[in-house]
C-alpha positions in Angstrom: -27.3 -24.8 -29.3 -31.2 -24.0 -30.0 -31.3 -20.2 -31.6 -34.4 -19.4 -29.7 -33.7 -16.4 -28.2 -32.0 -15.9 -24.7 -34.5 -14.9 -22.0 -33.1 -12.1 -19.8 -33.7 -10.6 -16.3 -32.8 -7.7 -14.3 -32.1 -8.0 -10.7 -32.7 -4.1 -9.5 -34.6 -1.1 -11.2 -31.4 1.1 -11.1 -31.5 3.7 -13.6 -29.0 2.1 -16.1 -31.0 -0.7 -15.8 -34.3 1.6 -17.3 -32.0 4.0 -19.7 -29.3 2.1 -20.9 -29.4 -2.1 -20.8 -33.0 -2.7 -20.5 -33.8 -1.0 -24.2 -30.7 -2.9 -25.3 -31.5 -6.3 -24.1 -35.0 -5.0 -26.2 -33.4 -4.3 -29.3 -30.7 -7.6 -29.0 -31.2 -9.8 -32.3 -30.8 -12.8 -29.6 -32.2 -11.5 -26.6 -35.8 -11.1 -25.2 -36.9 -8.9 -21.8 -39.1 -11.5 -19.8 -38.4 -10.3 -16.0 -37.3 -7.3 -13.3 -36.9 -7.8 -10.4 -36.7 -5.2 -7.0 -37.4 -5.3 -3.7 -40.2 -3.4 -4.2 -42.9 -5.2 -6.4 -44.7 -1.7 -6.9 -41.1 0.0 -8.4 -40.7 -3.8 -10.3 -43.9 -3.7 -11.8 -43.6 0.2 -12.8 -40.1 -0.7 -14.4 -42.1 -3.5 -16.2 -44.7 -1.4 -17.2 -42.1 1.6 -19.0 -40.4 -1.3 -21.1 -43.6 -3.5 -21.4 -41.7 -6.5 -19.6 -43.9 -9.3 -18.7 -43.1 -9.8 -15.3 -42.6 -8.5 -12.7 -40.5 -9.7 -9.0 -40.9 -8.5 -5.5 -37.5 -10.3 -4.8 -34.8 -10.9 -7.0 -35.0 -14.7 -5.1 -38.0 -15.2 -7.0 -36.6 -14.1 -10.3 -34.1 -16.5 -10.1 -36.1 -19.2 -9.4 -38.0 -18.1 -12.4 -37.3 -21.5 -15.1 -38.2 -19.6 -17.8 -35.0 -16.9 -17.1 -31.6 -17.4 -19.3 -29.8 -14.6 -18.1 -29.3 -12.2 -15.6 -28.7 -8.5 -15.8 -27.1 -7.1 -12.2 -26.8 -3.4 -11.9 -27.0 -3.4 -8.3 -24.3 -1.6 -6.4 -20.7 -3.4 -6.1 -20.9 -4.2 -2.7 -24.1 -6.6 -3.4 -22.4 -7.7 -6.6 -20.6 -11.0 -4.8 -23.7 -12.0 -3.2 -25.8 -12.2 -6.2 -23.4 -13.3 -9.2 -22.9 -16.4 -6.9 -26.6 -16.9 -6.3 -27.4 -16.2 -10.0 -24.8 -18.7 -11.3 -25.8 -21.5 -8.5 -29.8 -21.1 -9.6 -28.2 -21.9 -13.3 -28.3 -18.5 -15.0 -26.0 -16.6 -17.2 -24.4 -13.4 -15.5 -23.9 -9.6 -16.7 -22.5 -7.7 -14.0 -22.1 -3.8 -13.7 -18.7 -2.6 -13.4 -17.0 -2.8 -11.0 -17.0 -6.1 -11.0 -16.4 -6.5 -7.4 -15.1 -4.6 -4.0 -11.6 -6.6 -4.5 -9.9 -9.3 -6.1 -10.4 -11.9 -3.9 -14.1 -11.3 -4.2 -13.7 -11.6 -8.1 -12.3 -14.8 -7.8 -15.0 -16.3 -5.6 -17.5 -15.2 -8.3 -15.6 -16.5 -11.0 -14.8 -19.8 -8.9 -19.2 -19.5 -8.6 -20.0 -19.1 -12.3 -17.4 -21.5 -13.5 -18.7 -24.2 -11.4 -22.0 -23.6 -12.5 -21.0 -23.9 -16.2 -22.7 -20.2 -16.7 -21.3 -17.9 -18.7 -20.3 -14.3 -17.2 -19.3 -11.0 -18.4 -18.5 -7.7 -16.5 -20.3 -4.6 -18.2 -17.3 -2.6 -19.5 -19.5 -1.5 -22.2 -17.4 0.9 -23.6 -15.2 -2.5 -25.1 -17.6 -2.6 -27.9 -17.3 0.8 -29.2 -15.8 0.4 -33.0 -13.5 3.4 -31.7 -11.5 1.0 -29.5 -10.7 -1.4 -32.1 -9.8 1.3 -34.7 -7.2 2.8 -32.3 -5.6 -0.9 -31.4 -5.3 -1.1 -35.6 -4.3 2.9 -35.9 -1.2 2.0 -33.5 -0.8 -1.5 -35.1 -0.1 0.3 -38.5 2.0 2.7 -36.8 0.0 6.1 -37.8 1.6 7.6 -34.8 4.8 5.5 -34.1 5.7 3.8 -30.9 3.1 3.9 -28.3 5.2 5.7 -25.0 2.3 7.1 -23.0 -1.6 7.1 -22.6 -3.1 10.2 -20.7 -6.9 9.6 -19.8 -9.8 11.5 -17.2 -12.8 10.6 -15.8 -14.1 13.5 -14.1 -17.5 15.4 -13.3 -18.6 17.2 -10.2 -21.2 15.3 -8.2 -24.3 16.1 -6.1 -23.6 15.9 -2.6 -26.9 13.4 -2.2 -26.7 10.9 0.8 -29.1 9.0 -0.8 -26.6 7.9 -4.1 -25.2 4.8 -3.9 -21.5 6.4 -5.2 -20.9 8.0 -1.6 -22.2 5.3 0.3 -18.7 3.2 2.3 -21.7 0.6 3.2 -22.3 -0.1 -0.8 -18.5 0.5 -1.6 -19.1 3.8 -3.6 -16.3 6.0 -4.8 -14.5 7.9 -7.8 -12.2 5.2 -8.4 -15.0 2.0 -8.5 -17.4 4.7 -10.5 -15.2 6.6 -13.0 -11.3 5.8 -12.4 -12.2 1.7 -13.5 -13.0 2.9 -17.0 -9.8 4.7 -17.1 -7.5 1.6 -15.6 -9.5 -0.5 -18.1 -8.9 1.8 -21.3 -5.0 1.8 -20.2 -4.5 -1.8 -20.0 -6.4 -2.2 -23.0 -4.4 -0.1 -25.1 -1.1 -1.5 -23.9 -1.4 -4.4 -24.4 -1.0 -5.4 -20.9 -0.4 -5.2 -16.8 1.4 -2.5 -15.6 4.8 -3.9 -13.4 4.2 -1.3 -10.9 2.1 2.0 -9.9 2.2 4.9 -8.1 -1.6 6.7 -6.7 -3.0 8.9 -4.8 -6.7 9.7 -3.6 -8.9 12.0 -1.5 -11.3 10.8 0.8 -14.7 13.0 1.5 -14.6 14.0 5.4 -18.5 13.7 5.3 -19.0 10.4 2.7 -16.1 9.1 3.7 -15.6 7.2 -0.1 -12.6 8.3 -2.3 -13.7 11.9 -4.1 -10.5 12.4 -6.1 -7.4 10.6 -7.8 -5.1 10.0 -9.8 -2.6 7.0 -10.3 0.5 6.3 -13.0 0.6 3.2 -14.3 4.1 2.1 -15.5 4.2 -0.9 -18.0 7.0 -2.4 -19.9 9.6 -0.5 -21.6 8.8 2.5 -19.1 6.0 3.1 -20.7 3.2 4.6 -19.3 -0.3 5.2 -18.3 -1.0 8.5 -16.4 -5.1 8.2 -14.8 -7.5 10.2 -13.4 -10.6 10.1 -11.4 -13.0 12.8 -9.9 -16.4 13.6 -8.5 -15.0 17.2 -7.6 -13.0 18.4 -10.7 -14.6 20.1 -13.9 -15.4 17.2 -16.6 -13.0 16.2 -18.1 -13.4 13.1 -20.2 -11.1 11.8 -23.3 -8.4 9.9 -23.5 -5.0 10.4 -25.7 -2.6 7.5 -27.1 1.1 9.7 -27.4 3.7 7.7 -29.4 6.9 8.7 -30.8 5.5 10.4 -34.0 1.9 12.0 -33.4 -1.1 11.3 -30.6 -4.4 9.7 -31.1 -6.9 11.7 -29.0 -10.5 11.0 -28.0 -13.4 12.5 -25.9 -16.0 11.4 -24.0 -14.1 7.5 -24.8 -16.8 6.0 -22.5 -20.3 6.7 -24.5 -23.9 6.8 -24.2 -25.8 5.1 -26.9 -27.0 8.0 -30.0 -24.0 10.0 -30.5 -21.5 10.4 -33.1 -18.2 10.1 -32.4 -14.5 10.7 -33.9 -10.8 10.0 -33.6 -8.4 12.5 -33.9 -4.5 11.9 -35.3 -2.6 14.8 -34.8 1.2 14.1 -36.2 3.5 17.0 -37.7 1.3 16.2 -40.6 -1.6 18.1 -39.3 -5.0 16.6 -37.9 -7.2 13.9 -39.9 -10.7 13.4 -38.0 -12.4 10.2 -38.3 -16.2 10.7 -37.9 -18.0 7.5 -35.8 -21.8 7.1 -36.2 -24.0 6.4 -33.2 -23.5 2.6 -32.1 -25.4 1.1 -28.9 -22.5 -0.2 -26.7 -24.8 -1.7 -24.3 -27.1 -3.6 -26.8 -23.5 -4.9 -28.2 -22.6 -6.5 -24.8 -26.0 -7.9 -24.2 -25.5 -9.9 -27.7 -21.5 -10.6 -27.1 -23.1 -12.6 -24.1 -26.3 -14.0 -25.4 -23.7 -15.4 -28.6 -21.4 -17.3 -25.6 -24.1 -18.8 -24.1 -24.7 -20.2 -27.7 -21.4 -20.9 -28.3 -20.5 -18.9 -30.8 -18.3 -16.4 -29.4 -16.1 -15.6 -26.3 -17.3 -12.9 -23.9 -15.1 -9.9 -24.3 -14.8 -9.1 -20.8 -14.6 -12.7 -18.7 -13.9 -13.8 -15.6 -10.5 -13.9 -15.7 -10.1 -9.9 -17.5 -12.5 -8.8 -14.5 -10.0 -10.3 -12.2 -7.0 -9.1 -13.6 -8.6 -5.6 -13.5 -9.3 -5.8 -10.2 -6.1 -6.4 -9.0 -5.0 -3.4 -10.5 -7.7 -1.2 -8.8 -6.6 -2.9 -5.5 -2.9 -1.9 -5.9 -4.4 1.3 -6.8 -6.4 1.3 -3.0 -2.8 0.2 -1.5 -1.0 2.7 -3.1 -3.1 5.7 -2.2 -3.2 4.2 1.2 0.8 3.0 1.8 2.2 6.7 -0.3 4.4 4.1 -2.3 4.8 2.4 -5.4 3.0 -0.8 -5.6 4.8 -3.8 -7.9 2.2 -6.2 -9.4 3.1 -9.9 -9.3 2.8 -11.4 -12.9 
């Protein structure tokens, strides 16, 4: 595989598109910033202009007709996400989705079907995957540092604007607490177990006005009974951390889904007292960009593939059904 370095586009001048993945596709060690692409070619070529990006698209058709593209960035909102995956991956180009990765699970698996056909490579942008945090906490519970893992507790949670005009309250674009904040928190669980939960319980408030889920919460229950309790809101306080209980102390971390430039820390709290691990500032985003750009090479797996985005997805959708039904709902194996 040639080491040149892969040549990326961005479908959409969404604003974690400008702030967040852009300047990490900038600063990749094996990625370059050759094209954005809206549906606007005055907001594309603005875009270009802030992160000096060659060119510039009217369409995002033209973009990925463009011979010179590798890979494609796709922050647009979920409910476009099917659409353009598949187009991406038939036109020959690498994929890195936004999270969600898609309005349900049978949608996942048509994009997977997509990029797998194509012989692309594809990763959903669960950025937070790449934070060294993550990995010390799977080797903290490994080692046993607070015994047997029984229970994660995490929150996603901030009031929102009441805009029309954002895409997170829009049914039309599939907006909503759960697809917006509660997927981290599904994600994080999962993670940390080890696993799919067997069966879950959830409930969620829908907005009279917006008509997209405002508020929820869901409990996850995995093997051995234990368990995952979730929540999800654009009308509570923030609240943002996320705890690992087990049968001898509790890991706890805040704000476990991070903007690039902050330090971080873990806190073990066990009849011992409270050791603090202190995290420098590590770009999540510029990590995923280079996770992807080493598969296309060949020289790695992408963290979160086809196959995790689909299994995740199933989970939100039993989440949806449960909320909906007032029941538990079993997950098949």
């Amino acid at each position: 595989m040639s080491a040149d370095p892969i040549r990326w586009g961005i479908l959409s001048t969404a604003r974690i598109a400008r702030r967040s993945v852009g300047p990490g596709i900038l600063k990749a060690r094996n990625g370059v910033l050759r094209a954005v692409a809206s549906r606007s070619l005055e907001r594309a070529r603005g875009f270009a202009a802030e992160l000096e990006i060659p060119t510039a698209y009217g369409s995002y058709e033209d973009l990925l007709a463009d011979p010179e593209i590798d890979a494609v960035y796709i922050p647009l909102p979920t409910a476009l996400h099917h659409r353009w995956v598949i187009a991406t991956a038939r036109a020959g180009k690498h994929v890195l989705v936004d999270k969600p990765f898609a309005v349900d699970a049978a949608q996942a698996v048509e994009m997977v079907h997509a990029c797998r056909e194509a012989g692309v490579q594809l990763l959903e942008g669960f950025m937070y995957r790449y934070d060294p945090r993550h990995a010390r906490l799977r080797q903290l519970v490994a080692e046993g540092a607070i015994g047997d893992l029984r229970q994660i507790n995490t929150a996603f949670c901030f009031p929102i604007t009441r805009d029309p005009a954002n895409v997170r309250l829009s049914t039309e674009l599939a907006g909503g607490a759960l697809g917006d904040l509660g997927t981290y928190c599904v994600s994080v669980s999962r993670l940390h177990m080890g696993g799919e939960p067997r069966r879950l319980a959830a409930q969620m408030t829908d907005d009279p006005e917006f008509g997209v889920d405002f508020d929820g919460n869901a409990l996850l229950e995995f093997d051995d009974g234990r368990t995952a309790m979730v929540a999800f809101s654009f009308l509570s306080s923030r609240r943002h951390f996320l705890e690992l209980v087990g049968t001898d102390g509790t890991l706890r971390v805040e704000r476990h889904v991070l903007a690039p430039g902050e330090s971080t820390s873990i806190e073990t709290h066990t009849l011992r007292g409270v050791v603090t691990e202190l995290f420098p500032p590590f770009d999540t985003y510029q990590a995923e960009v280079e996770n992807l750009g080493d598969a296309i090479r060949g020289e790695a797996a992408p963290l979160v593939d086809g196959d995790e985005a689909i299994r995740q997805m199933r989970v939100l959708d039993a989440v949806r059904e449960s909320a909906r039904s007032g029941e538990w709902v079993a997950l098949s194996e």
